[in-house]
Structures are given as structure tokens and as C-alpha cells.
N, C-alpha and C positions, 0 to 999 in steps of 0.2 A: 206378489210372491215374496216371501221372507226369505232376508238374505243372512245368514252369519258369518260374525268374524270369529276367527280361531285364533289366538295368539296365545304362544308359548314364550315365557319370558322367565331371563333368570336375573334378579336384581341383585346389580353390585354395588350400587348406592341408595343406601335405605333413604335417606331423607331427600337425595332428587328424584327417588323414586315414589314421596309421598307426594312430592309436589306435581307431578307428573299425572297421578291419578285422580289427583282435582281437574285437572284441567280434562283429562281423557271423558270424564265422569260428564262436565257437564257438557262437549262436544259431542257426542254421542247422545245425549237428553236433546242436544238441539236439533239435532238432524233426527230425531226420530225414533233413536234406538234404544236399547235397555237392555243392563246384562245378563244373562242368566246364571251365568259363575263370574266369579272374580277374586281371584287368587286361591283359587284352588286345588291344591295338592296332588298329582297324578298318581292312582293306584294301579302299576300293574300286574294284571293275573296274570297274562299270560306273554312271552317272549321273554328275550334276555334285556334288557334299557335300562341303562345305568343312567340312572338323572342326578343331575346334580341337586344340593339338599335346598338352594335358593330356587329351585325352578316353580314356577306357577301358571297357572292354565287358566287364560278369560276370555269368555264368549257373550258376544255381546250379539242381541237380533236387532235386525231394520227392516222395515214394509217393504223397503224396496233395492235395486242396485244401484241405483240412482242418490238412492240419500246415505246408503253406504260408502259410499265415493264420495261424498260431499265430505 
């Protein structure tokens, strides 16, 4: 069964923050996963959700909860 991560993140340090998603990127290839978004922009239609302008939306899938957890 495919499992997804949901993380919502707002970066305050652009450059630990590049370094970050090297390592995220290839931890995620080893266990199995792959993103579907990554760093992408939240549009919303509908409710009030004041987001801040660094916020970014990444989803990544895995086979399983097992190698998600890994």
C-alpha cells in the first residue's frame, strides 16, 4: 500500500535549507521513495489561511509504512 509524507515547511535559512534537501532527496531514493511535489506553493481557494510567503508544500510516496519510517 502507498504511503505519503505530507510536510509543510517554511524556510528561514535558505542555504541550510539547500543543504537539507540534498540529503532529504537522496534518503527518501534510498528507502524507496519519490517526490511528487517539492516545494511547492499552496494555492488557496477556498477558507481564510494566511500562509506565510516562505511556506512550501512536499510530498513525497513510499511502497510501503515500513520504508517510510525507515
Amino acid at each position: 500500500m502507498t504511503v505519503y509524507m505530507v510536510a509543510q515547511v517554511q524556510v528561514l535559512d535558505p542555504e541550510r535549507w539547500e543543504r537539507y534537501k540534498e540529503i532529504a532527496s537522496r534518503e527518501i531514493t534510498r528507502h524507496g521513495g519519490r517526490y511528487l511535489t517539492r516545494g511547492a506553493r499552496p494555492e488557496v481557494e477556498e477558507a481564510d489561511w494566511n500562509q506565510p510567503e516562505d511556506l512550501q508544500i512536499n510530498i513525497a510516496a513510499f511502497p510501503s509504512l515500513r520504508q517510510a519510517h525507515a
